[in-house]
DRENNU-689709 format. One line per field, with one value per residue: chain; residue in one letter; residue number from 1; x, y, z of N, C-alpha, C, CB in turn. Coordinates in steps of 0.2 Angstrom, whole numbers. Glycine has a CB too. Layout:
// DRENNU-689709
unit	c(A, ...)
code	c(A, ...)
pos	c(NUM, ...)
nxx	c(X, ...)
nyy	c(Y, ...)
nzz	c(Z, ...)
caxx	c(X, ...)
cayy	c(Y, ...)
cazz	c(Z, ...)
cxx	c(X, ...)
cyy	c(Y, ...)
czz	c(Z, ...)
cbxx	c(X, ...)
cbyy	c(Y, ...)
cbzz	c(Z, ...)
END
This chain:
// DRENNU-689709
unit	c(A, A, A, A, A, A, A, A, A, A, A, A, A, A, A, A, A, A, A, A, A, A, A, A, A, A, A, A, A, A, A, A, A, A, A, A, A, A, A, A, A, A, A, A, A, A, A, A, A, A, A, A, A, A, A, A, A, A, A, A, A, A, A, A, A, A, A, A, A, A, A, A, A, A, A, A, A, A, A, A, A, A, A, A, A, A, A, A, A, A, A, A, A, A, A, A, A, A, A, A, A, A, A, A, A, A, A, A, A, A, A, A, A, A, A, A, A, A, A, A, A, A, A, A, A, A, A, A, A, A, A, A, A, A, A, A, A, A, A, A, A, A, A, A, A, A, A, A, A, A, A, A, A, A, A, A, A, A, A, A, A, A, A, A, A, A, A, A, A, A, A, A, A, A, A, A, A, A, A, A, A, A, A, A, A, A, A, A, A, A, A, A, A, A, A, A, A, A, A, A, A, A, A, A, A, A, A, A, A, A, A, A, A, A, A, A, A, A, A, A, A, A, A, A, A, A, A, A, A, A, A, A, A, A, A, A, A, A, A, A, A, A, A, A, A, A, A, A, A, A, A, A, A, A, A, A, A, A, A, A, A, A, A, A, A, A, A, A, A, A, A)
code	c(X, X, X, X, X, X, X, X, X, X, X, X, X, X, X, X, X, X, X, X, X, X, X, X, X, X, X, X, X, X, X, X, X, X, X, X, X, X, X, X, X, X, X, X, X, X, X, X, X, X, X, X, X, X, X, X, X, X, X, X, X, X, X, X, X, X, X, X, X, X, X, X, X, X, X, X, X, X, X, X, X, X, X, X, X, X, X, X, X, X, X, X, X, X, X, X, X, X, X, X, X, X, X, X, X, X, X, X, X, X, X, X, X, X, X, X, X, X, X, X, X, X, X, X, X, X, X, X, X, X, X, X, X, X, X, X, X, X, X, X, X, X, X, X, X, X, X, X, X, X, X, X, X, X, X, X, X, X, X, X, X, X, X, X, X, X, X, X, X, X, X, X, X, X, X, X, X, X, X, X, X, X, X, X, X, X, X, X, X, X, X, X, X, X, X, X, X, X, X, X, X, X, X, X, X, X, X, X, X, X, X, X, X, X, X, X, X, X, X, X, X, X, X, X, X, X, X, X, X, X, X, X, X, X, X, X, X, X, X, X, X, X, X, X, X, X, X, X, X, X, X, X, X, X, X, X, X, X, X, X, X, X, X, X, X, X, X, X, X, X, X)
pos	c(1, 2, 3, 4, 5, 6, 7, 8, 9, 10, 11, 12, 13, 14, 15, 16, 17, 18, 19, 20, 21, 22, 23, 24, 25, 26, 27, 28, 29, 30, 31, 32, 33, 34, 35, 36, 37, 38, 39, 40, 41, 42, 43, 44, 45, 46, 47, 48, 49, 50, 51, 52, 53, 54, 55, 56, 57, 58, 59, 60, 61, 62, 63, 64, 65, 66, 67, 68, 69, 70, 71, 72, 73, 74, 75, 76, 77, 78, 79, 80, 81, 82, 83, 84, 85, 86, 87, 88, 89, 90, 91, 92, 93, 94, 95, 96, 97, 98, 99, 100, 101, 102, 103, 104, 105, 106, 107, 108, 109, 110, 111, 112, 113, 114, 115, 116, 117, 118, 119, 120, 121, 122, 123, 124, 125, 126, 127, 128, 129, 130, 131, 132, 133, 134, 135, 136, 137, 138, 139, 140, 141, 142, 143, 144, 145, 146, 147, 148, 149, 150, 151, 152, 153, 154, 155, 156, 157, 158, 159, 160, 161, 162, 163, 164, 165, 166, 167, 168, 169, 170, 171, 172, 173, 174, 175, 176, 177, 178, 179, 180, 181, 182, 183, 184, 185, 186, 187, 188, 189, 190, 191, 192, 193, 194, 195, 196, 197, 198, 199, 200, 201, 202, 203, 204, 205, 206, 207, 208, 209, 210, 211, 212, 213, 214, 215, 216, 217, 218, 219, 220, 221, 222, 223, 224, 225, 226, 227, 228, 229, 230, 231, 232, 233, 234, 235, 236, 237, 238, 239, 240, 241, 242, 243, 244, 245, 246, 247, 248, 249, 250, 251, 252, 253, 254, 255, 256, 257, 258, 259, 260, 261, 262, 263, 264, 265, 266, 267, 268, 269, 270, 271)
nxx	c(-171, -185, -188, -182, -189, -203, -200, -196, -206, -215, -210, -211, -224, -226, -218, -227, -239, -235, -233, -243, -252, -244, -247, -258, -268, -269, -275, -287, -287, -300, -311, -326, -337, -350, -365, -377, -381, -391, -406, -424, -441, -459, -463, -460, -447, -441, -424, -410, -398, -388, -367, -367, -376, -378, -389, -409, -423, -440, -459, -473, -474, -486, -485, -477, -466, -454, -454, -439, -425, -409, -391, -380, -368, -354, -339, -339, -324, -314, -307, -304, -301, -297, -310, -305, -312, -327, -343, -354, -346, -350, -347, -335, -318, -319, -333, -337, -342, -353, -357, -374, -392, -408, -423, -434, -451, -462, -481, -486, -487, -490, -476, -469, -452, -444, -435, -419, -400, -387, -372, -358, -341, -328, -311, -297, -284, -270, -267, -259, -249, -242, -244, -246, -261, -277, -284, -297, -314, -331, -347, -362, -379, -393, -409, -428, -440, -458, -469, -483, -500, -508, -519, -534, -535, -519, -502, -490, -488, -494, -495, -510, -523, -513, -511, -505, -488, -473, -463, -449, -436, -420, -416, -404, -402, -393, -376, -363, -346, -329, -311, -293, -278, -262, -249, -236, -226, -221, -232, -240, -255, -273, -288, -299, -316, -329, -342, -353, -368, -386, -389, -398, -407, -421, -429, -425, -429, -438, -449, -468, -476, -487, -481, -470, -472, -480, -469, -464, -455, -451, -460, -452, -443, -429, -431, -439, -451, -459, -464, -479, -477, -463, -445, -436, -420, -408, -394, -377, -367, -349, -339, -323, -318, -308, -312, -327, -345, -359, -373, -381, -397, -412, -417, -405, -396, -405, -400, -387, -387, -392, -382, -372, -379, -376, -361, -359, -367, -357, -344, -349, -347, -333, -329)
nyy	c(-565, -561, -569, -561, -553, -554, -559, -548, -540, -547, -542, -533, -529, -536, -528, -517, -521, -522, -511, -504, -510, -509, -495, -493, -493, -502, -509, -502, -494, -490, -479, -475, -462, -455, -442, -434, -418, -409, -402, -402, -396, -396, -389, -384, -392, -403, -413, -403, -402, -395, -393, -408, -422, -438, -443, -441, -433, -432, -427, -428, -442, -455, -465, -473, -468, -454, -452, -456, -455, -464, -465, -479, -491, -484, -474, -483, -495, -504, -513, -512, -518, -513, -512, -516, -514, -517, -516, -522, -522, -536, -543, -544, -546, -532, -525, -516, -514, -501, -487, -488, -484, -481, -480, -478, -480, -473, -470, -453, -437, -419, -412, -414, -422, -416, -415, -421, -420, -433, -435, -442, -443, -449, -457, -461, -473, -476, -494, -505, -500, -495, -478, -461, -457, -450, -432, -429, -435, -430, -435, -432, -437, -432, -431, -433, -433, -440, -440, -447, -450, -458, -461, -467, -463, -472, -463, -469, -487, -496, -512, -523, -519, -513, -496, -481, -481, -472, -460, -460, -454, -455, -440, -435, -447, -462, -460, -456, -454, -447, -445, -438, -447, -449, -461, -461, -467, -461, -460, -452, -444, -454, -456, -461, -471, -467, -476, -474, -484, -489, -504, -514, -529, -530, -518, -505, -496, -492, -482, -481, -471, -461, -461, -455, -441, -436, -436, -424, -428, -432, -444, -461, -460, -466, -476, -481, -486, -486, -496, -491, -491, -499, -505, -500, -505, -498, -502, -498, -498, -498, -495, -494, -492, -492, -489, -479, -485, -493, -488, -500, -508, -505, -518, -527, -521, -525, -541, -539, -534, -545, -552, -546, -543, -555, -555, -545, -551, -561, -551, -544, -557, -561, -550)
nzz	c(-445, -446, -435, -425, -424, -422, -409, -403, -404, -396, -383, -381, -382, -368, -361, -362, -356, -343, -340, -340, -332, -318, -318, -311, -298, -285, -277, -262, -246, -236, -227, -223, -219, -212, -210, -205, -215, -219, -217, -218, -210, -210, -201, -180, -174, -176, -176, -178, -189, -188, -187, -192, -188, -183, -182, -187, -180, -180, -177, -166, -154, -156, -145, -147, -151, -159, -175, -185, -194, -195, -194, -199, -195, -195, -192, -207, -211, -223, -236, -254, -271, -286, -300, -316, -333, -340, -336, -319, -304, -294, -279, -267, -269, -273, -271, -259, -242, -235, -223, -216, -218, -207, -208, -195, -193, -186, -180, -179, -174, -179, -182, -200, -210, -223, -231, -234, -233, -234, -231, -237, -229, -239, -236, -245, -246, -255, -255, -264, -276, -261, -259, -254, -245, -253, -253, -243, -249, -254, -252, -257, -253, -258, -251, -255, -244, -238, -226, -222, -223, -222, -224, -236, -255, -255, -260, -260, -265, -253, -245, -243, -231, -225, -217, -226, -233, -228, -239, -248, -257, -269, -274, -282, -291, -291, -284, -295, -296, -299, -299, -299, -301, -296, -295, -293, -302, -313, -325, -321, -320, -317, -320, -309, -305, -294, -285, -276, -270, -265, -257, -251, -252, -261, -256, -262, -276, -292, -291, -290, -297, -293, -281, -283, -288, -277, -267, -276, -285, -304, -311, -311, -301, -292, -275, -259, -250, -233, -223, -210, -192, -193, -193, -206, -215, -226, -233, -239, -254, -259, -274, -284, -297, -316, -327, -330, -322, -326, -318, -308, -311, -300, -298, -299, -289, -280, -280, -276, -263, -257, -257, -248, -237, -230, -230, -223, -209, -207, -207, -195, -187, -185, -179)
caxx	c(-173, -192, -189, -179, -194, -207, -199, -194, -212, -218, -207, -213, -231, -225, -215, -230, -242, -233, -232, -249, -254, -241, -251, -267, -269, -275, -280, -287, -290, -305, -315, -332, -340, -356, -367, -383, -380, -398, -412, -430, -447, -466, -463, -454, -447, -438, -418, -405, -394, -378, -363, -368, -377, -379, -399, -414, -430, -448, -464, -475, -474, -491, -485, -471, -459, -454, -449, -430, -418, -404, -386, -378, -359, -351, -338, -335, -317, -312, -304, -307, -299, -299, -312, -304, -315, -332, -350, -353, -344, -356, -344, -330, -315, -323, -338, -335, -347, -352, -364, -380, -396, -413, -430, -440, -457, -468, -486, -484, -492, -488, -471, -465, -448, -448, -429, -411, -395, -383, -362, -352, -333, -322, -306, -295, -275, -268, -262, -254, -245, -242, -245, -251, -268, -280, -288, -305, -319, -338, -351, -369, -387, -399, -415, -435, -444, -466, -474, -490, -508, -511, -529, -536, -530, -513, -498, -484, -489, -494, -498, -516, -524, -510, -507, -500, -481, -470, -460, -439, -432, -414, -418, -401, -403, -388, -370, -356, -341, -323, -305, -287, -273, -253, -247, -229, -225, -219, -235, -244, -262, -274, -293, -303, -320, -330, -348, -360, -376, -389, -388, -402, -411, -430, -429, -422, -434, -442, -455, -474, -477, -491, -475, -464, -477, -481, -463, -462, -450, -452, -461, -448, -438, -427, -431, -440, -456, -458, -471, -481, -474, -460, -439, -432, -414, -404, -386, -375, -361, -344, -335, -318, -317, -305, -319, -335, -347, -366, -374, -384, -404, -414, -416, -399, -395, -408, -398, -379, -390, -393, -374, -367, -380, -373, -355, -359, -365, -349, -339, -350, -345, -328, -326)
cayy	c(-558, -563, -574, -559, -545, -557, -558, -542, -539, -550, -541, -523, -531, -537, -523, -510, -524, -522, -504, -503, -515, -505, -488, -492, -492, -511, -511, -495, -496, -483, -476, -469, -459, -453, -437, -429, -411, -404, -406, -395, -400, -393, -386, -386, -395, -407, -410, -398, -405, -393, -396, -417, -427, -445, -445, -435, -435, -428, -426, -429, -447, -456, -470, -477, -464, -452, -454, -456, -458, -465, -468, -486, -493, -475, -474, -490, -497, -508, -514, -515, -520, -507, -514, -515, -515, -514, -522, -521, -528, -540, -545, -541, -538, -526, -520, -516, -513, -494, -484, -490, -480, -485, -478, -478, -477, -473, -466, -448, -433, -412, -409, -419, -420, -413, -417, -420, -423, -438, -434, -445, -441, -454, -458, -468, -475, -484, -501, -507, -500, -491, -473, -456, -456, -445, -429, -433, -433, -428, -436, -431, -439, -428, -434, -432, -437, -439, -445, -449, -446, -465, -460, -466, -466, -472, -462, -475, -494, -501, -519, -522, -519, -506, -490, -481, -479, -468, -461, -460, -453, -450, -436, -436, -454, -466, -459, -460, -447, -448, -441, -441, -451, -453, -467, -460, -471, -459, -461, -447, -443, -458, -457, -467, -468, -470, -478, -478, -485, -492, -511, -519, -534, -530, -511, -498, -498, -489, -480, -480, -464, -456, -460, -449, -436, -435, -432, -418, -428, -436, -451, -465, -460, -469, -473, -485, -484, -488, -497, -488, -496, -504, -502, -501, -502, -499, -504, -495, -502, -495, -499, -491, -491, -488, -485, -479, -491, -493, -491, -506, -508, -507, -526, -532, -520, -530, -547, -537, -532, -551, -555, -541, -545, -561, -554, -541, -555, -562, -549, -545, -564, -561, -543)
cazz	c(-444, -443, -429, -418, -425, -418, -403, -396, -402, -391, -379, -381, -379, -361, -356, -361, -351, -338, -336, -340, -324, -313, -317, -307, -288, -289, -269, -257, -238, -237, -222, -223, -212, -214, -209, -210, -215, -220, -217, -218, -208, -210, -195, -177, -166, -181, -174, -181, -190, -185, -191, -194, -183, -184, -183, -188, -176, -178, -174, -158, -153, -151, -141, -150, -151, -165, -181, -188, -200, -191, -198, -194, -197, -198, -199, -211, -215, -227, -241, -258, -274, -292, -304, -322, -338, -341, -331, -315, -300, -289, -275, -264, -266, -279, -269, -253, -236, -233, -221, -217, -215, -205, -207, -189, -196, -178, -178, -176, -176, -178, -187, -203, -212, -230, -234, -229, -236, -231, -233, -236, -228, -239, -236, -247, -243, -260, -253, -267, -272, -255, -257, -249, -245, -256, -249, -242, -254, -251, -259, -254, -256, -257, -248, -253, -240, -236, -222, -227, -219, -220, -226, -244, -255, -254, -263, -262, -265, -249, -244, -241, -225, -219, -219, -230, -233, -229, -246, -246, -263, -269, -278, -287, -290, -289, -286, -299, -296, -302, -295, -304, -293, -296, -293, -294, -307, -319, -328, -321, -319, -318, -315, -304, -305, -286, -286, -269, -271, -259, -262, -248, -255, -257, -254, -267, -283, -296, -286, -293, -301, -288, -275, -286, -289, -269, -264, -278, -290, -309, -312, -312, -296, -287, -270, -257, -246, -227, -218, -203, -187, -195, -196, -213, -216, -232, -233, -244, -255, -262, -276, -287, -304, -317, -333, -328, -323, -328, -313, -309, -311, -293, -296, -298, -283, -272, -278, -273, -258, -253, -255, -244, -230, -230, -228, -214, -204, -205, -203, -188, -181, -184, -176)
cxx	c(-180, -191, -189, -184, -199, -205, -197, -201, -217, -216, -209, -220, -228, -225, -224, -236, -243, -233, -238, -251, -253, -244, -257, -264, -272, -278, -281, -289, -293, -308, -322, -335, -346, -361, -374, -381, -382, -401, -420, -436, -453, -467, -461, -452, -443, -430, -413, -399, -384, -375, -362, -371, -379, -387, -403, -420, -435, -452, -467, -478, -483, -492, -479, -464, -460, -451, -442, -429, -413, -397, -383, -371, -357, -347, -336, -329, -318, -306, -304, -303, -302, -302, -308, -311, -322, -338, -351, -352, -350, -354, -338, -325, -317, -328, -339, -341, -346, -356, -370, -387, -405, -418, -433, -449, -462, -474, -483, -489, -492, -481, -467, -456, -450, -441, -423, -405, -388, -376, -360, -344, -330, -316, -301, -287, -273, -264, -259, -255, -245, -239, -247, -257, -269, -283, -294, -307, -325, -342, -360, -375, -391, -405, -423, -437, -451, -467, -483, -495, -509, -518, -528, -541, -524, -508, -493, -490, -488, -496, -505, -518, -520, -512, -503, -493, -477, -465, -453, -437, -424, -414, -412, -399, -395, -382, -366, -351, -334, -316, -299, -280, -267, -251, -240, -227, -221, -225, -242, -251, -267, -281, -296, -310, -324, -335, -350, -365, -378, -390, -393, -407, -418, -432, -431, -427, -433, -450, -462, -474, -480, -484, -469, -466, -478, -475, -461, -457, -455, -455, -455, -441, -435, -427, -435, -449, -458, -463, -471, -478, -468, -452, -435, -426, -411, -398, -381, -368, -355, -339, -330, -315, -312, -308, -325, -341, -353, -368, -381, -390, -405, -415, -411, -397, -398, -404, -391, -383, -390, -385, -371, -371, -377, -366, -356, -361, -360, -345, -340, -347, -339, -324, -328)
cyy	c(-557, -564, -569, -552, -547, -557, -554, -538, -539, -546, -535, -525, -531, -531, -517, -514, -523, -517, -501, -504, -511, -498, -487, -495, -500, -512, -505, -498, -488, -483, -472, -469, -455, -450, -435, -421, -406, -406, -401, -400, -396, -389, -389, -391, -403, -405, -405, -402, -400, -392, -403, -418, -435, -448, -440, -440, -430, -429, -429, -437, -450, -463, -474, -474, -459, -454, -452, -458, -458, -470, -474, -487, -488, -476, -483, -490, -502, -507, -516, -513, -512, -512, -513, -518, -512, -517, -518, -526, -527, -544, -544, -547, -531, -522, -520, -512, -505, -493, -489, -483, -483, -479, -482, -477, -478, -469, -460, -443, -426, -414, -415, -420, -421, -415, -418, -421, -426, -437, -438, -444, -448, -453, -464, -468, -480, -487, -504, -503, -495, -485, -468, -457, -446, -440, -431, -430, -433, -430, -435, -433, -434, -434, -432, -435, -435, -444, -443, -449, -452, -465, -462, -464, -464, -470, -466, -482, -497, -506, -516, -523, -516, -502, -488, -478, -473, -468, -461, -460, -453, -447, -435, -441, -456, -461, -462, -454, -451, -444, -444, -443, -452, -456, -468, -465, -469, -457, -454, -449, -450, -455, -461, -466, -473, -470, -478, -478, -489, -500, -515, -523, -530, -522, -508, -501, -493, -486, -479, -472, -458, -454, -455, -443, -432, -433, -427, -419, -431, -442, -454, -464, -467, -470, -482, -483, -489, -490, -495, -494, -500, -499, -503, -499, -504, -496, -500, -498, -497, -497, -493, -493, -490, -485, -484, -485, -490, -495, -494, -504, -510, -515, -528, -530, -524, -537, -545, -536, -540, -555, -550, -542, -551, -558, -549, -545, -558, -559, -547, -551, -562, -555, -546)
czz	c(-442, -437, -423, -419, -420, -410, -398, -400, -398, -384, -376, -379, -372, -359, -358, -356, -345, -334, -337, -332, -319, -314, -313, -300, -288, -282, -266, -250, -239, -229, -223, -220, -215, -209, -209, -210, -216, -217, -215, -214, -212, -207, -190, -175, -169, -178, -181, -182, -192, -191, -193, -189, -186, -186, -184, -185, -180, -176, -169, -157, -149, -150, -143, -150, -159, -171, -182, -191, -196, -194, -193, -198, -200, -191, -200, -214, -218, -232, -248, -263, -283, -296, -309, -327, -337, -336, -325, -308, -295, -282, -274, -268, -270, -278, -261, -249, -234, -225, -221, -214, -214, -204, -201, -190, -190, -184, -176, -176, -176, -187, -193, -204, -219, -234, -231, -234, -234, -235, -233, -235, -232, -240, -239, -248, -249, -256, -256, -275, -266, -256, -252, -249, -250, -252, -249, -248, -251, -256, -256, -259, -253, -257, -249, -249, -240, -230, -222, -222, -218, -219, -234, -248, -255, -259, -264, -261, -259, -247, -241, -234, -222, -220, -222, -229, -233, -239, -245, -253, -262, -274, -285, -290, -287, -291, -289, -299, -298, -299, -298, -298, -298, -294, -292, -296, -312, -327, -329, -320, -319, -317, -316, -305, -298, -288, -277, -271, -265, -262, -256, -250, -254, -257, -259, -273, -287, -293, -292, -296, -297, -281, -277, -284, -281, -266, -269, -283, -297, -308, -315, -305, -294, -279, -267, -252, -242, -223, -211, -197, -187, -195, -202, -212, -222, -232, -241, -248, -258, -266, -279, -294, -311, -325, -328, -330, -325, -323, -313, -308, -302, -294, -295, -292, -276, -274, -276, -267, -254, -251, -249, -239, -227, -226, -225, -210, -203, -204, -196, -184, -180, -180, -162)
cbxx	c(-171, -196, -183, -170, -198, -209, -196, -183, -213, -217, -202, -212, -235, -221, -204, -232, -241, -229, -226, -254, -248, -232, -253, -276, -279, -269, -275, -293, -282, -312, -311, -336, -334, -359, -365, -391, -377, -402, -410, -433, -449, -470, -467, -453, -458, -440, -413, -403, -397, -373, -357, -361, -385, -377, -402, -414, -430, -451, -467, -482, -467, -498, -491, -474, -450, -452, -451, -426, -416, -407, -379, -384, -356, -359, -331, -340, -310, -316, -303, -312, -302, -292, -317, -298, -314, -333, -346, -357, -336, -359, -346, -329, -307, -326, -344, -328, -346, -354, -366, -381, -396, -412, -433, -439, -459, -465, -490, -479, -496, -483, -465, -468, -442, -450, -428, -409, -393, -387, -357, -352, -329, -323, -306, -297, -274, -263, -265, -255, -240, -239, -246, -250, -271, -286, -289, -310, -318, -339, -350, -371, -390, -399, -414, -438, -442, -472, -471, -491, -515, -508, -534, -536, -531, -512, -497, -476, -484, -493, -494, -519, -525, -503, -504, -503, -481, -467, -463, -434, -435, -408, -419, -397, -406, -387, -367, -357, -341, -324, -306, -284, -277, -249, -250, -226, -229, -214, -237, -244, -265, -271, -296, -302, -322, -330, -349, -362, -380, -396, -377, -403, -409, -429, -423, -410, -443, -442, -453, -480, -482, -499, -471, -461, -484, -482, -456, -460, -444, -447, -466, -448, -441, -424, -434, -432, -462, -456, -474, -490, -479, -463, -435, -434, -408, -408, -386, -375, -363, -341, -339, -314, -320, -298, -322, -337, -346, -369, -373, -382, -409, -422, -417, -394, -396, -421, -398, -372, -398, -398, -368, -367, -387, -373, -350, -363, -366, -347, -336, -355, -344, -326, -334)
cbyy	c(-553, -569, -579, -558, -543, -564, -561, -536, -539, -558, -541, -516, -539, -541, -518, -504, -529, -523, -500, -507, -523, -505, -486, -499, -482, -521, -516, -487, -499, -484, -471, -468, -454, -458, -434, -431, -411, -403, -412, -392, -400, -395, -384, -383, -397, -405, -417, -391, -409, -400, -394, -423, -423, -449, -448, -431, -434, -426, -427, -421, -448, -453, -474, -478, -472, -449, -451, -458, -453, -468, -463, -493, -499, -466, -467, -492, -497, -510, -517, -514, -527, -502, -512, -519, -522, -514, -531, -518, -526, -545, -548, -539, -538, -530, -522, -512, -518, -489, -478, -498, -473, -490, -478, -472, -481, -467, -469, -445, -434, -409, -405, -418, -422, -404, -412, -427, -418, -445, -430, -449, -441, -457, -458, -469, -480, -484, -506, -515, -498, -494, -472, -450, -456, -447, -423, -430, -436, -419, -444, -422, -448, -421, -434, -432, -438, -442, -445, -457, -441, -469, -449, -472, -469, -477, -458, -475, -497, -499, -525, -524, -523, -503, -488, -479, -480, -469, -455, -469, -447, -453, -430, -433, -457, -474, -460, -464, -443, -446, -441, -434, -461, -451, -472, -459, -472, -465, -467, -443, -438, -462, -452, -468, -467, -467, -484, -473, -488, -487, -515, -516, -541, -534, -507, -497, -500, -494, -470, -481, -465, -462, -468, -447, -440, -443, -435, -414, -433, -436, -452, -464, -456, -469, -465, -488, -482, -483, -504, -486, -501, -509, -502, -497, -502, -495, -517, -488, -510, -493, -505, -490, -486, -490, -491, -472, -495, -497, -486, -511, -514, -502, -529, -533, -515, -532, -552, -530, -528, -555, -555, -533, -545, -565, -553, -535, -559, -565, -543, -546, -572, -563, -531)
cbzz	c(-450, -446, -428, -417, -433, -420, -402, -395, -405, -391, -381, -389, -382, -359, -361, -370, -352, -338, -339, -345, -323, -314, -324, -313, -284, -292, -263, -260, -230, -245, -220, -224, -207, -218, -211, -207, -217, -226, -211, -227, -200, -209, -194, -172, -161, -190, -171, -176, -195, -179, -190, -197, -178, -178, -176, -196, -167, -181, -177, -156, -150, -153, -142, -158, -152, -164, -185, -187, -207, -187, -200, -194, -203, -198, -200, -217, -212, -230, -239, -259, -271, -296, -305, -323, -340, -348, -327, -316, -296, -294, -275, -256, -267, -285, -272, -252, -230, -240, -225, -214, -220, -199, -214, -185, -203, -168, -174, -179, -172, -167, -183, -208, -208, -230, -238, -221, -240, -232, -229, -240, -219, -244, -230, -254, -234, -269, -250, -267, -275, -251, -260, -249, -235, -260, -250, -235, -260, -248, -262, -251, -254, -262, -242, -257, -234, -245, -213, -233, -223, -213, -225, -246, -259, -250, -262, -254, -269, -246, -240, -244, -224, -219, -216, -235, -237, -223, -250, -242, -266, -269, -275, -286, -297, -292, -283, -307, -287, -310, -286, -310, -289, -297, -296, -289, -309, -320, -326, -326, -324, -317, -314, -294, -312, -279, -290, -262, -279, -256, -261, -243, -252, -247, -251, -268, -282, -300, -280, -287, -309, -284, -272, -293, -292, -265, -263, -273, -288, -313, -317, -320, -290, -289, -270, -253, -248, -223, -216, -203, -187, -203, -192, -218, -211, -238, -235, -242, -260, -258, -281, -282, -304, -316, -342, -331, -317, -332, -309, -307, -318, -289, -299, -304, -283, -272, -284, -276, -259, -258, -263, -246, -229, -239, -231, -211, -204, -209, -207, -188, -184, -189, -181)
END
């Protein structure tokens, strides 16, 4: 009677293993499309960002062109894989290639910009098991921006002998949102939890304290700053959850930043 207790104990372990396992979305095919959908100046002549445009321009070009912020891989598809447990996932299938956005940093002169806010449309399709797609979901970075007088001294940390730095906050800092999914299972409700953050090696930090202060946030923002003359871009990554993750320190994001530039080269080759 021991023998046959242990064993349709062991049994009921499996069977409830199993039907754990079969409760979660374990693969999504996703779409992200991305927007700009605010955005304020100092004054005119900054584009209108409508109902979304792809890019924001300003001020009066003195030789170079104007400034921008300019969305890139929009919209992004893939593939990616449901995290289980706790940490943070540091490579696909677990963190998947989103949007990218590139700071123009020209010489200008007249009108700044002061803020924007960057939409993300995502679209997710469980692939295994093979369900209906979720209604879209919207996830918006709100944007401090400064473009700086490049007279000292200098409010953001900038190497010596430039100019100084443009500023680039994300005021609400790093995204982590959540949404409940049935997997018609019988099991009902589940929820997921969605992460976007900016992942480009080298960039995204801990901004100096005068460079918070300067765009109008707390000491200890999160964000990046732009040398005069130069094009910055920061790569955004996407991962899916099924505990809420810790989202990761701007360092370990500049080392998932160095693995994901790695694999958009290569998915570049291969498209």
């Amino acid at each position: 009677m021991k023998l046959l207790a242990k064993f349709c104990s062991i049994g009921i372990s499996l069977l409830l293993a199993s039907s754990s396992a079969s409760a979660i979305v374990t693969n999504w095919d996703y779409t992200i499309t991305s927007l700009f959908t605010a955005a304020s100046y100092n004054g005119p002549g900054g584009t209108n960002p409508g109902a979304g445009v792809g890019a924001l321009s300003w001020g009066t070009s003195t030789g170079s062109g104007r400034s921008s912020l300019v969305i890139g891989d929009s919209p992004a598809t893939g593939n990616v894989n449901t995290y289980l447990g706790a940490g943070v996932p540091n490579a696909p299938p677990y963190l998947g290639l989103s949007t990218s956005l590139t700071h123009n940093n020209n010489p200008i002169t007249g009108t700044s910009l002061l803020s924007a806010v960057l939409t993300n449309t995502v679209t997710l399709n469980p692939a295994s098991p093979d369900n209906p797609a979720l209604p879209i979901q919207l996830f918006p970075f709100n944007i401090a921006f400064v473009e700086t007088t490049n007279s000292t001294p200098c409010a953001a940390n900038s190497p010596a002998n430039n100019p100084c730095n443009d500023i680039f906050v994300l005021t609400g800092g790093l995204l982590n949102s959540s949404f409940n999914y049935d997997a018609l299972d019988g099991d009902g409700l589940r929820t997921y939890f969605v992460n976007i953050f900016p992942v480009t090696g080298g960039v995204l930090g801990t901004l100096q304290n005068s460079a918070c202060i300067a765009a109008g946030q707390a000491p200890g923002c999160i964000g990046f700053t732009t040398e005069e003359g130069e094009s910055t871009r920061l790569a955004f990554g996407f991962t899916i959850s099924s505990n809420p993750l810790q989202i990761p320190e701007p360092g370990i994001l500049a080392l998932i930043g160095i693995a994901l530039t790695g694999l958009g080269a290569t998915r570049r080759r291969k498209l």
